[in-house]
ROVOBA-437038 format. One record per residue (C-alpha): y, z, x. Coordinates in steps of 0.25 Angstrom, whole numbers, always signed. Layout:
% residues N
rec v=Y; w=Z; u=X
...
***
This chain:
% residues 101
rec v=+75; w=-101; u=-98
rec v=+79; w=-86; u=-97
rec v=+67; w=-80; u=-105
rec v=+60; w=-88; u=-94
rec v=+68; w=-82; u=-82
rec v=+68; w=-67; u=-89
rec v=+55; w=-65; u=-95
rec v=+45; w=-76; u=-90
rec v=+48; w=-77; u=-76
rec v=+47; w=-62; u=-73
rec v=+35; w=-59; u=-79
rec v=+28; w=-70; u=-74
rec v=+33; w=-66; u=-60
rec v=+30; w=-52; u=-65
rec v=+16; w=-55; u=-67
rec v=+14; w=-64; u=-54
rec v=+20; w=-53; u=-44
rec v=+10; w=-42; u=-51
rec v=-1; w=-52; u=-49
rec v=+3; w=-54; u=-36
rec v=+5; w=-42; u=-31
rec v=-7; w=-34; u=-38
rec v=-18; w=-46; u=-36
rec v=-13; w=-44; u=-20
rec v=-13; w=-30; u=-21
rec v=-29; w=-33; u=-28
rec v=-31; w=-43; u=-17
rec v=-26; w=-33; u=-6
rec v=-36; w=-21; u=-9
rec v=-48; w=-31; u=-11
rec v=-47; w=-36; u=+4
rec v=-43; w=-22; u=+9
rec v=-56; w=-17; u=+13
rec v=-60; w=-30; u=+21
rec v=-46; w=-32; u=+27
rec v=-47; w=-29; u=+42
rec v=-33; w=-23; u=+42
rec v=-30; w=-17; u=+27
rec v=-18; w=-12; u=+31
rec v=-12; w=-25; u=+34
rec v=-18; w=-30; u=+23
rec v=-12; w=-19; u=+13
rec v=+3; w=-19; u=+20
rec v=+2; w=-36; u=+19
rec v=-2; w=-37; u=+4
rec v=+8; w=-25; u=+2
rec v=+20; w=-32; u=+8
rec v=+18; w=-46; u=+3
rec v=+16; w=-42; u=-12
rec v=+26; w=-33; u=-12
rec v=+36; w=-45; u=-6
rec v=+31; w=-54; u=-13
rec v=+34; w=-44; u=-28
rec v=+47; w=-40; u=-23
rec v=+51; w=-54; u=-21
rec v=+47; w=-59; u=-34
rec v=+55; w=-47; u=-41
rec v=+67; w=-48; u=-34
rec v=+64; w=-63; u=-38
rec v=+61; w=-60; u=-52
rec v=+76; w=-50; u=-51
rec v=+85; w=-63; u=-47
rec v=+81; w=-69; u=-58
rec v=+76; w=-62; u=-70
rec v=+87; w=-47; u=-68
rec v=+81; w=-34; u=-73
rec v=+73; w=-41; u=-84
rec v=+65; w=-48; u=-76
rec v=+62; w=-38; u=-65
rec v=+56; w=-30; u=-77
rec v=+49; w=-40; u=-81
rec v=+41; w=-43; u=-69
rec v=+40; w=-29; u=-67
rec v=+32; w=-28; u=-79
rec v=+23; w=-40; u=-77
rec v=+21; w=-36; u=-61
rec v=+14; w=-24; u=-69
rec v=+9; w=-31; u=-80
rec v=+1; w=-40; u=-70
rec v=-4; w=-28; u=-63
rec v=-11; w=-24; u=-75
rec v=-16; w=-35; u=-78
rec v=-22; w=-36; u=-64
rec v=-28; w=-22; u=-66
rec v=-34; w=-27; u=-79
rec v=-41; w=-38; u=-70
rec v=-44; w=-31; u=-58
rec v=-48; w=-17; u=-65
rec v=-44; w=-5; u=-59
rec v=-54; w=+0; u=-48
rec v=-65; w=+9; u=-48
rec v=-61; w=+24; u=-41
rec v=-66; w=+23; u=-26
rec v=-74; w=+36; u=-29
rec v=-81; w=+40; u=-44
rec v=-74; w=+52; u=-51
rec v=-84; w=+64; u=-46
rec v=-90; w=+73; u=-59
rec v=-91; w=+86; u=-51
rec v=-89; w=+99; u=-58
rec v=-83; w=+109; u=-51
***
């Protein structure tokens, strides 16, 4: 039972908050450019993920001590490479110019 509530538990909450909060993030820029407020949409998303990840780690801090919290660390960044991997990183807004000078 305390493997469970030292090891498994945080890195599945790990991995759920980086989910989470990166696929929001992912979700948040995808509907930025037909939002018709952006900043609300932007300060919203912000806000709510960032309540929503501390409140799973100060979750994750009652339960699993120093261990745990370094656990889910590394799974919240784990699952943010893993989402990279998915997604892909994006093309440049502009291509890199060849002029010689």
């Amino acid at each position: 039972m305390m493997v469970v509530v030292q090891i498994i538990l945080p890195a599945v909450a790990g991995l759920a908050l980086g989910i989470i909060y990166f696929g929001g993030l992912w979700l948040t820029l995808q509907r930025l450019s037909s939002s018709s407020q952006p900043a609300f949409l932007v300060l919203g998303s912000y806000i709510g993920r960032l309540a929503l990840c501390l409140a799973g780690f100060v979750l994750i801090a009652r339960v699993a001590e120093l261990q745990g919290i370094l656990i889910c660390a590394a799974c919240f960044i784990g699952a943010r490479m893993i989402l990279v991997r998915r997604w892909g990183k994006p093309e440049p807004a502009l291509p890199a110019s060849d002029e010689s000078c």
